[in-house]
N, C-alpha and C positions, 0 to 999 in steps of 0.2 A: 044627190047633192041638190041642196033647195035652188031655187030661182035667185036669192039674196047671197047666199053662198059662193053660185058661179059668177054673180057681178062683183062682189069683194074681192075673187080669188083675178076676174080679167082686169079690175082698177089696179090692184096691187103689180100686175105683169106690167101694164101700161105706164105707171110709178118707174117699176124697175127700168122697163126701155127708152123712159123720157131722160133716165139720170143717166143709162148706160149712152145714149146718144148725146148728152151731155159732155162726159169724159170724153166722147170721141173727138168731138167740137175741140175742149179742150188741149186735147193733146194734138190735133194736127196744129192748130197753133202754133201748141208750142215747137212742133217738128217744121213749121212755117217759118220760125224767126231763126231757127238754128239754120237752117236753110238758107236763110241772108245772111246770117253769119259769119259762114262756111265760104261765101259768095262774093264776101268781102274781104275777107284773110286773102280768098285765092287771087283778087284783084292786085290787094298788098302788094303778095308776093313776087307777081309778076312784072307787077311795078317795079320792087325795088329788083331780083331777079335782072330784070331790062338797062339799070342803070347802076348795076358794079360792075367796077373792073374783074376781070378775069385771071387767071393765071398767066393767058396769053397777051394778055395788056400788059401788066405788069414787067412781063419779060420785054416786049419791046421799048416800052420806056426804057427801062433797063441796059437795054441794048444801047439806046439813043443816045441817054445819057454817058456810055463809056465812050461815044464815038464823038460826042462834040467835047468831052473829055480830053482824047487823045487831039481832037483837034485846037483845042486853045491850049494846050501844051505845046503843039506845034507849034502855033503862031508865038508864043513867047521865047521859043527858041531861035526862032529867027529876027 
């Protein structure tokens, strides 16, 4: 292999690993933003998670309201 031979065959490697370090760049990125994404859903969720009622909410409401129920039935009976 000539001398001009092995500098075209190491430009063309150096080509190839400048593009392949390229796509890499690229894609942590892109693996970067989903990442915030991912980071913000989970914030979302937790949010709203934190501020709904529960099953066990709902049953004491629930509760409360048959008891101040039975209590202003009371009182209209008397």
């Amino acid at each position: 292999m000539s001398e001009k031979e092995m500098l075209e065959k190491i430009l063309q490697i150096t080509q190839q690993t400048q593009q392949s370090i390229q796509e890499i760049r690229e894609n942590l990125a892109e693996i970067n933003e989903s990442k915030t994404k991912v980071n913000n859903l989970e914030e979302r969720i937790k949010n709203i998670e934190d501020n709904m009622a529960r099953q066990k909410d709902l049953m004491y409401y629930t509760l409360k309201i048959a008891e101040h129920d039975r209590e202003i039935f009371g009182l209209k009976q008397n």
